[in-house]
C-alpha positions as a Markdown table, in Angstrom:
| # | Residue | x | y | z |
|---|---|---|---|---|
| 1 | Unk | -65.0 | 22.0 | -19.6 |
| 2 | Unk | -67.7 | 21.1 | -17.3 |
| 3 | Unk | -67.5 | 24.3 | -15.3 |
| 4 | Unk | -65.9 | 27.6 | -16.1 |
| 5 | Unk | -65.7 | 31.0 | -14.3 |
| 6 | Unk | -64.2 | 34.2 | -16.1 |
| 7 | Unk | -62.8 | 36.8 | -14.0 |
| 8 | Unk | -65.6 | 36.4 | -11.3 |
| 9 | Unk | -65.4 | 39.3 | -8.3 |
| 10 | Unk | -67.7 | 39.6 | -5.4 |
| 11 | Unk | -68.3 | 42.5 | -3.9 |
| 12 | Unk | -69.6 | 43.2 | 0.0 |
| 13 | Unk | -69.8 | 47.1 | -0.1 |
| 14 | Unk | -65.9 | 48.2 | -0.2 |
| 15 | Unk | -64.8 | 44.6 | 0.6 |
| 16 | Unk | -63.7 | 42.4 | -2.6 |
| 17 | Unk | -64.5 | 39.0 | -1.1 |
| 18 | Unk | -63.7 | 37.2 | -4.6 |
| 19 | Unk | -61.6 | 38.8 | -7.1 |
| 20 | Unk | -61.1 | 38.3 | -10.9 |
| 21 | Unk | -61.1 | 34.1 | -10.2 |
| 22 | Unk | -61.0 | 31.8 | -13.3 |
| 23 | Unk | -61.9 | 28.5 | -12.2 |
| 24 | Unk | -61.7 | 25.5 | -14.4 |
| 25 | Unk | -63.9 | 21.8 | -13.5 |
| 26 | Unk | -63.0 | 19.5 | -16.2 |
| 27 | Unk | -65.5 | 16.2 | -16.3 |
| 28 | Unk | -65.1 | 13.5 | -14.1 |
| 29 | Unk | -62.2 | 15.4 | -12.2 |
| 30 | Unk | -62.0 | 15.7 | -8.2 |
| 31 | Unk | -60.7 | 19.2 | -7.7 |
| 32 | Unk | -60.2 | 21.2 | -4.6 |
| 33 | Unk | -59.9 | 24.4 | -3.7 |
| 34 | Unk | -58.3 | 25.7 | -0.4 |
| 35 | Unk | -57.3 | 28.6 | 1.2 |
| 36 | Unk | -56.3 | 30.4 | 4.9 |
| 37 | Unk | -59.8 | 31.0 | 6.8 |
| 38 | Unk | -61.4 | 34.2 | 5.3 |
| 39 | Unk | -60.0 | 33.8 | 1.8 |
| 40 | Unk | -63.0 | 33.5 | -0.1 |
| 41 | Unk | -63.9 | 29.8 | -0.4 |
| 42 | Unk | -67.6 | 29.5 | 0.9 |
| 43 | Unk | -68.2 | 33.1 | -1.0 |
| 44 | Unk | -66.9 | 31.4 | -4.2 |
| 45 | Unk | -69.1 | 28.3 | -4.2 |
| 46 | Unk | -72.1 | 30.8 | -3.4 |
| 47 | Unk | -71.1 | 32.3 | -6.7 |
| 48 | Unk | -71.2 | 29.1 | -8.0 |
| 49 | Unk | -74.4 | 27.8 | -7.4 |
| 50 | Unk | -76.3 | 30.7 | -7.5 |
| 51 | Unk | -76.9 | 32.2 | -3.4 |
| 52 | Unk | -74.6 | 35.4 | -4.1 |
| 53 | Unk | -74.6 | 36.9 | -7.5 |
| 54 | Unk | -71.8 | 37.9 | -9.4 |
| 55 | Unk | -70.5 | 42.1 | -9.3 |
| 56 | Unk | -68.8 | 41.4 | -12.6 |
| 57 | Unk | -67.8 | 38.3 | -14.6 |
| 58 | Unk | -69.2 | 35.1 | -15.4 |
| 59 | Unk | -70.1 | 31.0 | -14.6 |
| 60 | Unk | -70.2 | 28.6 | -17.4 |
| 61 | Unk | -72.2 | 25.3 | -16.4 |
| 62 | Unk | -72.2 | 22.8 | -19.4 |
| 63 | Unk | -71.7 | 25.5 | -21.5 |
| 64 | Unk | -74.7 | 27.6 | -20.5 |
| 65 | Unk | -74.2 | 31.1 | -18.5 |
| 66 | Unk | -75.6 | 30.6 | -14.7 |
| 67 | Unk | -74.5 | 33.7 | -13.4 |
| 68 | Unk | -77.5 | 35.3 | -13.2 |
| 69 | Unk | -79.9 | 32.1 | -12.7 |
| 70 | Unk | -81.4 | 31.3 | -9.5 |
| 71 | Unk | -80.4 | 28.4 | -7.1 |
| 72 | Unk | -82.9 | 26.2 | -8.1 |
| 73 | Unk | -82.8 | 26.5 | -11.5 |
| 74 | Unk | -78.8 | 25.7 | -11.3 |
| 75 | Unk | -80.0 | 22.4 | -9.2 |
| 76 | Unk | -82.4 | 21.1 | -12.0 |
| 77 | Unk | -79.1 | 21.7 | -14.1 |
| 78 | Unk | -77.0 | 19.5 | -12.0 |
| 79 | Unk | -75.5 | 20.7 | -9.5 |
| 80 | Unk | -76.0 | 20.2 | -5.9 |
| 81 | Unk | -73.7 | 21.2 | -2.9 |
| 82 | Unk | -73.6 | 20.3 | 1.0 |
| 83 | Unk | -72.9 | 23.5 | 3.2 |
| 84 | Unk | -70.2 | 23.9 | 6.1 |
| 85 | Unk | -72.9 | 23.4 | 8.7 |
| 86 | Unk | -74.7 | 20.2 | 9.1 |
| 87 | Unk | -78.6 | 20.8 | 7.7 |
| 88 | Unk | -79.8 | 17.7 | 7.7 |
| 89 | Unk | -84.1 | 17.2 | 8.7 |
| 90 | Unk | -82.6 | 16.1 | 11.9 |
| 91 | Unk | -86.4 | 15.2 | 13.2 |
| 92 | Unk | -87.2 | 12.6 | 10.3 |
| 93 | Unk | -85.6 | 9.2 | 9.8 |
| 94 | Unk | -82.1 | 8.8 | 7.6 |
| 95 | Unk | -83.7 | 7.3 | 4.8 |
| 96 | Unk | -86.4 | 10.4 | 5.2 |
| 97 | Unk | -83.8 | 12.5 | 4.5 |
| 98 | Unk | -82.5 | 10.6 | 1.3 |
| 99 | Unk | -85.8 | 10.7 | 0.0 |
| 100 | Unk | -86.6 | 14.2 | -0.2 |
| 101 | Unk | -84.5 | 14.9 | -2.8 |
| 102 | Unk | -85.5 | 11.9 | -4.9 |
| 103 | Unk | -89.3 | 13.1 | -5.1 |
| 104 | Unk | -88.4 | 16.2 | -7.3 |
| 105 | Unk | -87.9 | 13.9 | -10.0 |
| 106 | Unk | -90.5 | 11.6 | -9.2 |
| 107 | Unk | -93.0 | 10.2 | -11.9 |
| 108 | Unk | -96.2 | 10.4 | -10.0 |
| 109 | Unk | -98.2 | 13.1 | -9.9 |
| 110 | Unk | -101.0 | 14.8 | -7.3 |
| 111 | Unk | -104.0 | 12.8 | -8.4 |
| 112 | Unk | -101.4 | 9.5 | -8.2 |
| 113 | Unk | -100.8 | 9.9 | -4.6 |
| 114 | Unk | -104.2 | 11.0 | -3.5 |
| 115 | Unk | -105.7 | 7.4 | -4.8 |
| 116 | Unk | -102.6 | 5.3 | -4.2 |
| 117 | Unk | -102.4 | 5.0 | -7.7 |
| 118 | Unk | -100.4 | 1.4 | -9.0 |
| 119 | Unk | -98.0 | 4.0 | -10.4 |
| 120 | Unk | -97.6 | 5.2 | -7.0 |
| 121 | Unk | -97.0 | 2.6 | -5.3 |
| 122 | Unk | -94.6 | 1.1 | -8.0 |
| 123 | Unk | -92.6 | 4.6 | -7.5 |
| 124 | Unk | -92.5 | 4.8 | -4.1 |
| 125 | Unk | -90.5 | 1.4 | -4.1 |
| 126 | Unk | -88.4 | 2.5 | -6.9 |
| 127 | Unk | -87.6 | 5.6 | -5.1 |
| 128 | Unk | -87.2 | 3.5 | -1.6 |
| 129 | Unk | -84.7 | 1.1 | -3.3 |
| 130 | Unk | -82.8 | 3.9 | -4.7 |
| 131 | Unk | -82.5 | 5.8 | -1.1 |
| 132 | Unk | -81.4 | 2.4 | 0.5 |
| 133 | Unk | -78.6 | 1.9 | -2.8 |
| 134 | Unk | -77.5 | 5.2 | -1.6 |
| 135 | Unk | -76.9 | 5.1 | 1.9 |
| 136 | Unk | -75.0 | 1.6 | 1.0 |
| 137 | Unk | -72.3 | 3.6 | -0.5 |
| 138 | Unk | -71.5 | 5.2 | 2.4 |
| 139 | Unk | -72.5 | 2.5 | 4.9 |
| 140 | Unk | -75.5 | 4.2 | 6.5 |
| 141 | Unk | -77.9 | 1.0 | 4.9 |
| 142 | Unk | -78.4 | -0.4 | 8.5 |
| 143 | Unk | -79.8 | 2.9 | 9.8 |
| 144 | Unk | -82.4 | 3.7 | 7.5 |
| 145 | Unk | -85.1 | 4.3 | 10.0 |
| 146 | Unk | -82.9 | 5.7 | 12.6 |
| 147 | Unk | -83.7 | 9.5 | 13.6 |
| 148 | Unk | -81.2 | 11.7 | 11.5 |
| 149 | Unk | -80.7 | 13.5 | 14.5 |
| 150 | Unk | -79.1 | 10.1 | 16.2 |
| 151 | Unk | -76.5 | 9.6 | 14.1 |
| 152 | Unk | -73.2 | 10.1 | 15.2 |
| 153 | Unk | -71.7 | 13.3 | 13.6 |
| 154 | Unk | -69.4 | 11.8 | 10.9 |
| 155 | Unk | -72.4 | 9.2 | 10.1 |
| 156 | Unk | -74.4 | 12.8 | 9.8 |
| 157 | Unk | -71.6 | 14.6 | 7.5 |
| 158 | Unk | -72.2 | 11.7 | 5.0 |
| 159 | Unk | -75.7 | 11.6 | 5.0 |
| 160 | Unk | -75.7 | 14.9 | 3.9 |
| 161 | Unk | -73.4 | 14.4 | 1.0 |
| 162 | Unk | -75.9 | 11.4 | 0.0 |
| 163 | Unk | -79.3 | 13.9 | 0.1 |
| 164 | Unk | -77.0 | 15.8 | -2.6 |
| 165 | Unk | -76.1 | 13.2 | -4.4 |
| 166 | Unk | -79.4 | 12.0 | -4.4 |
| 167 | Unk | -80.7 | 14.5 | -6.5 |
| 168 | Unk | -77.9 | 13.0 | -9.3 |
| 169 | Unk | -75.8 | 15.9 | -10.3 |
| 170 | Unk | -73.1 | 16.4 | -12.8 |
| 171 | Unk | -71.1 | 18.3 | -10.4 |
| 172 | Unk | -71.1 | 17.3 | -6.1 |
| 173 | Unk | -69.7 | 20.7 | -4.3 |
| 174 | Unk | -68.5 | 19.7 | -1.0 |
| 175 | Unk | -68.1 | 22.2 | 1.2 |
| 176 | Unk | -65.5 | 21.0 | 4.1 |
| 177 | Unk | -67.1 | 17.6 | 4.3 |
| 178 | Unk | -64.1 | 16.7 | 7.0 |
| 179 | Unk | -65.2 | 19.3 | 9.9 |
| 180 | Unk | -65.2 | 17.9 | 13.0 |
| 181 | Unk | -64.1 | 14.3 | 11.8 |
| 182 | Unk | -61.7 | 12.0 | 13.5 |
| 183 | Unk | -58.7 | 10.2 | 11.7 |
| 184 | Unk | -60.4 | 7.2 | 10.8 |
| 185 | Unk | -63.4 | 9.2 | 9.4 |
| 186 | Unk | -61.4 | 11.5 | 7.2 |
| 187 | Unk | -59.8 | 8.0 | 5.7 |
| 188 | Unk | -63.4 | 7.0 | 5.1 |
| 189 | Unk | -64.3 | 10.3 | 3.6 |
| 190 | Unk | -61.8 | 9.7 | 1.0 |
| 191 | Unk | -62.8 | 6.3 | 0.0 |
| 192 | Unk | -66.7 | 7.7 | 0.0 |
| 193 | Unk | -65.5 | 10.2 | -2.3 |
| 194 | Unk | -63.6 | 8.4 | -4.9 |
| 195 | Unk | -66.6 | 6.2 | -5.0 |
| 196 | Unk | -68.9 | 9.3 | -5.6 |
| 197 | Unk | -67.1 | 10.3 | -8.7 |
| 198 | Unk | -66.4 | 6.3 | -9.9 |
| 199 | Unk | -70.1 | 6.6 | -9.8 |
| 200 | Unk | -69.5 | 9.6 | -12.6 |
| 201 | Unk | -69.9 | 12.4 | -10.5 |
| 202 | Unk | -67.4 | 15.4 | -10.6 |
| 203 | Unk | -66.8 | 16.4 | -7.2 |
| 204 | Unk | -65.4 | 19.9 | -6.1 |
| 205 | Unk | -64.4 | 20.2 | -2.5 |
| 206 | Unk | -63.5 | 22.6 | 0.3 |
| 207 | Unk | -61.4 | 21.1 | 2.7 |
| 208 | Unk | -59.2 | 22.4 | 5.8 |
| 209 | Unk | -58.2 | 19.0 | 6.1 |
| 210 | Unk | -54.8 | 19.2 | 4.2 |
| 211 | Unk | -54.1 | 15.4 | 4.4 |
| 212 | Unk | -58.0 | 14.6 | 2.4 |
| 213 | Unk | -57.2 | 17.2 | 0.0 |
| 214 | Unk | -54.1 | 15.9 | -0.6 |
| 215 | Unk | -54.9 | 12.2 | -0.8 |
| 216 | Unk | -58.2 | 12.8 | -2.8 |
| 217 | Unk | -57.6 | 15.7 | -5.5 |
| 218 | Unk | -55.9 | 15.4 | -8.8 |
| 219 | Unk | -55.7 | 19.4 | -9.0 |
| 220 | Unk | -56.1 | 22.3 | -6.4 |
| 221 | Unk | -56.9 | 25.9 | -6.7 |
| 222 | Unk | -55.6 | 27.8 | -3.7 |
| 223 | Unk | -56.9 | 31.1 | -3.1 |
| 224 | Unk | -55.8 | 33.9 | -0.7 |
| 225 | Unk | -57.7 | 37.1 | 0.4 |
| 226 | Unk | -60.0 | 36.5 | -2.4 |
| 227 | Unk | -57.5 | 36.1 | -5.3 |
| 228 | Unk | -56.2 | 33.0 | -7.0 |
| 229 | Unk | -52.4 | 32.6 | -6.4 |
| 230 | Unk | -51.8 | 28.9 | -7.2 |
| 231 | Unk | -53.2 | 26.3 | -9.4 |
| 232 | Unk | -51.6 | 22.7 | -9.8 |
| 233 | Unk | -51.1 | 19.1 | -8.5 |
| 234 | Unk | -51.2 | 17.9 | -4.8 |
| 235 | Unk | -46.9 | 18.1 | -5.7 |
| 236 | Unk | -47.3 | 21.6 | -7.3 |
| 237 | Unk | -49.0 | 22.8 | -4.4 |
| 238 | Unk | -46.8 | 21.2 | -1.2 |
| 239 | Unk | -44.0 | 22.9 | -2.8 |
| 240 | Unk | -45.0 | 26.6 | -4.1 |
| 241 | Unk | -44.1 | 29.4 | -2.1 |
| 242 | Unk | -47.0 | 31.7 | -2.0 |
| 243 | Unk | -49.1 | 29.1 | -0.5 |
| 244 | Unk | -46.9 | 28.4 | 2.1 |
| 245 | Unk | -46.1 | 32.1 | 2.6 |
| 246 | Unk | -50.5 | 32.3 | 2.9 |
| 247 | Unk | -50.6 | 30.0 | 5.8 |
| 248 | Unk | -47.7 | 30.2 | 7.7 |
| 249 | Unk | -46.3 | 33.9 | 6.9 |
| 250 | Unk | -43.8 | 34.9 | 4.9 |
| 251 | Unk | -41.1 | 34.6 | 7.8 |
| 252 | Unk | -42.1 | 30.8 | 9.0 |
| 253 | Unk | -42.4 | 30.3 | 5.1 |
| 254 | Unk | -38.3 | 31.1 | 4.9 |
| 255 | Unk | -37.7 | 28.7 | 8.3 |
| 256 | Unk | -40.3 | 25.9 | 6.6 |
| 257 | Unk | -38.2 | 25.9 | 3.2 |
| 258 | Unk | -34.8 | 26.2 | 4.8 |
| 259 | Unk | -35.6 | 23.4 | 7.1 |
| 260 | Unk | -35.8 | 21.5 | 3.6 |
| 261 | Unk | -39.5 | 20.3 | 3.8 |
């Protein structure tokens, strides 16, 4: 199991944002997990890679506890995340933005850079080539010197799931990657992410966007009010009762099931 939570609760004073979740990532998987607004999603990926810490339970990441590690020691581990608001260095150029996350794990060093080193420059191209292989994948190639800040706002959303990826993690945490996006850009936000995890990436996603969810995940955790109430297939999911009782009510939930959808 790639990742692993055991009964992991958050809490904000007296309010239990995350309760008693057990989460399960398996390797090379695209999961999702979804829930009414305020149900604990965003809180539950800042569990996860380290901004809130645990009030009782535990994270497994590769098999090591990272419950009580900071954020960027869970990063060096792997893991990397985009965030519900775009935070993208809107001021530098795309490719700019790509590139700051592939320097952490760059081979040169101070003295390197200060004399422009043939190391250097040797890296520098290794680590342009890589930034330009990236933005292919999600057609942004052509823009590479464009201001960040002049992209239009889907072409932004994806950028930002490339800086993360750029830092090559085990496991991609998307955190609704479809806000704000059109039809046609949701359809491509599907294709980018199957590609992501064809590139042997696990990818765990929040999404309101029921028909990406649906089209993209092979399992879905839905939670409610902080607390895991369903666990299954796209299939499972459309058809159990609590979760359509957590969106729509549990009256609309009879008139939704009687109506035979």
């Amino acid at each position: 199991m790639l990742l692993q939570t055991e009964n992991l609760t958050k809490r904000f004073g007296g309010l239990v944002a995350v309760e008693s979740l057990n989460l399960q990532v398996r390797e090379g998987e695209i999961l999702g997990l979804i829930g009414p607004n305020g149900a604990g999603k965003t809180t539950m990926f800042n569990l996860l890679t380290g901004v809130h810490k645990a009030s009782e339970g535990s994270v497994h990441f590769g098999g090591v506890d990272i419950t009580r590690k900071a954020v960027h020691e869970i990063a060096q581990m792997g893991m990397a995340r985009t965030f519900q608001n775009i935070k993208l260095f809107g001021s530098l150029s795309v490719e700019d933005n790509v590139k700051i996350a592939l320097y952490p794990k760059s081979k040169v060093n101070m003295l390197n850079s200060i004399l422009m080193t043939r190391t250097y420059r040797e890296e520098m191209e290794r680590i342009e080539q890589k930034a330009y292989e990236l933005l292919a994948m999600v057609g942004l190639e052509s823009k590479g010197k464009h201001q960040a800040s002049s992209l239009a706002y889907g072409e932004q959303r994806y950028l930002e799931i490339i800086r993360a990826l750029a830092t090559d993690p085990t496991l991609l945490i998307l955190d609704e990657p479809g806000a704000g996006m059109n039809g046609t850009e949701s359809e491509q936000l599907v294709e980018h992410i199957r590609k992501i995890r064809s590139a042997g990436h696990t990818v765990l996603l929040i999404e309101h966007d029921m028909s990406v969810i649906m089209e993209v995940c092979e399992r879905i955790y839905v939670i409610n009010f902080g607390k895991q109430i369903a666990e299954g297939t796209p299939l499972q999911i459309q058809n159990n009762t609590k979760v359509i009782e957590a969106y729509l009510g549990e009256e609309d939930a009879e008139d939704y099931v009687h109506a035979g959808n």
